[in-house]
C-alpha positions, 0 to 999 in steps of 0.5 A: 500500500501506497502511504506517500503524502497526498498533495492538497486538492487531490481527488480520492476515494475514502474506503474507511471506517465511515461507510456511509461516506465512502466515495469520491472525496477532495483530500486537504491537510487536517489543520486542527491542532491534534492533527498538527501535533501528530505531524510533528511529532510522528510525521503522520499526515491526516486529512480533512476530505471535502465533498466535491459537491459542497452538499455535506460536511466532509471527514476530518483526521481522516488516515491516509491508509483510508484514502487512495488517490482517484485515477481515471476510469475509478468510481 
C-alpha cells in the first residue's frame, strides 16, 4: 500500500471506517491542532476530505491508509 503524502486538492476515494461516506472525496491537510501535533511529532499526515459537491460536511483526521488517490476510469 501506497502511504506517500497526498498533495492538497487531490481527488480520492475514502474506503474507511465511515461507510456511509465512502466515495469520491477532495483530500486537504487536517489543520486542527491534534492533527498538527501528530505531524510533528510522528510525521503522520491526516486529512480533512471535502465533498466535491459542497452538499455535506466532509471527514476530518481522516488516515491516509483510508484514502487512495482517484485515477481515471475509478468510481
Amino acid at each position: 500500500m501506497d502511504d506517500a503524502p497526498i498533495p492538497p486538492g487531490t481527488l480520492v476515494i475514502y474506503h474507511g471506517s465511515h461507510a456511509d461516506c465512502h466515495g469520491l472525496h477532495i483530500a486537504m491537510p487536517c489543520l486542527c491542532g491534534n492533527c498538527g501535533t501528530l505531524q510533528t511529532l510522528s510525521g503522520e499526515t491526516r486529512y480533512t476530505l471535502q465533498d466535491p459537491s459542497g452538499l455535506t460536511d466532509g471527514l476530518s483526521h481522516v488516515r491516509r491508509a483510508s484514502i487512495t488517490p482517484h485515477t481515471r476510469g475509478e468510481q
